[in-house]
C-alpha positions as CSV (number, residue, x, y, z in Angstrom):
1,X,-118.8,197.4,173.1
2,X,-118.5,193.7,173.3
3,X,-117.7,191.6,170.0
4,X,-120.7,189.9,170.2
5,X,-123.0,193.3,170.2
6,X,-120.9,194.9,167.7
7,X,-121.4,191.7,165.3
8,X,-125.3,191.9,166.1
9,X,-125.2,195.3,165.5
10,X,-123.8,195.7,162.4
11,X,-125.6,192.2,160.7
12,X,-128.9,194.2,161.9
13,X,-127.8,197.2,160.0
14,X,-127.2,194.6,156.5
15,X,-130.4,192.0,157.4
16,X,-132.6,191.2,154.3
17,X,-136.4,191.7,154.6
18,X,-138.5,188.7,155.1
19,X,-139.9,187.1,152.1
20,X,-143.5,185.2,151.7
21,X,-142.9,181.8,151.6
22,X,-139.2,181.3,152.8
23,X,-139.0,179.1,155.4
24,X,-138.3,181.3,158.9
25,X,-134.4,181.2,159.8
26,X,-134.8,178.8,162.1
27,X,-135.5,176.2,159.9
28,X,-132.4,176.5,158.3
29,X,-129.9,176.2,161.0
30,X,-127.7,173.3,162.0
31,X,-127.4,171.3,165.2
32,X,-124.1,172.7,165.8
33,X,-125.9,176.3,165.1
34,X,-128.3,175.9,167.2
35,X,-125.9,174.3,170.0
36,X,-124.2,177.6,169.5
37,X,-127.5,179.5,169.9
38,X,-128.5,177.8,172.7
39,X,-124.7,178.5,174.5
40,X,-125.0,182.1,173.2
41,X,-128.4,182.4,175.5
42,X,-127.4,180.7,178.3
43,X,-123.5,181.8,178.6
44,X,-123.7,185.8,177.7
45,X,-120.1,185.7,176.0
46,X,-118.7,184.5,172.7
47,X,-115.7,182.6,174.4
48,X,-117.8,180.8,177.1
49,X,-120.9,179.6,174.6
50,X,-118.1,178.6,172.4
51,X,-116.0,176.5,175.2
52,X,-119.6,175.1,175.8
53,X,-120.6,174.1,172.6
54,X,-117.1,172.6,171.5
55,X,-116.6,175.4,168.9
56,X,-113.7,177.8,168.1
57,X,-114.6,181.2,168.8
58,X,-113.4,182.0,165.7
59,X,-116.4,180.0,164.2
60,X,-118.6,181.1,166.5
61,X,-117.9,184.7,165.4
62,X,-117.9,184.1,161.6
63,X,-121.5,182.8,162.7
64,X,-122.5,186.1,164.0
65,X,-121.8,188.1,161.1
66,X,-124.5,186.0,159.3
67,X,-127.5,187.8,158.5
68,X,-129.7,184.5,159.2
69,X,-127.6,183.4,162.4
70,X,-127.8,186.9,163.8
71,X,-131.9,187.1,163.2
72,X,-132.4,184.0,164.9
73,X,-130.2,184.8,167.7
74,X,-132.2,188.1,168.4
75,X,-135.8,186.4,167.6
76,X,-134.5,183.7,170.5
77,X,-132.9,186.1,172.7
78,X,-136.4,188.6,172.8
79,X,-138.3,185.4,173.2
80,X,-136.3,184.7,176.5
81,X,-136.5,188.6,177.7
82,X,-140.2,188.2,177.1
83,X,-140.3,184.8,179.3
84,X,-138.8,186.4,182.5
């Protein structure tokens, strides 16, 4: 299993319910988060999104061990599924 399914994976297994009144993930992600995001989605790999966005892959993969990062990463990646 790649890294990046194993870190989805496992910050799935630890993800928070949703609360009334926060505002959704999205809202709270940087412009280098959502470069990554955006690199994630369009490269496939940790390494090439990470090359792409001007990240370390090290970063990047602290990233996906974040509860919010990973939520808004699958919410973006089921939104693109859904678009094909």
């Amino acid at each position: 299993m790649s890294k990046i399914w194993q870190a989805l994976k496992e910050a799935e297994q630890h993800r928070e319910p949703a609360v009334a009144g926060v505002p959704s993930p999205h809202e709270r992600l940087s412009a280098e988060e959502e470069a990554a995001l955006c690199a994630l989605l369009a490269h496939g790999s940790v390494p090439a999104a990470a090359a792409a966005c001007g990240l370390s892959q090290g970063t990047l993969e602290s990233w996906l061990r974040t509860p919010r990062f990973v939520a808004v990463y699958h919410a973006a990646s089921r939104a693109a599924r859904a678009r094909r």
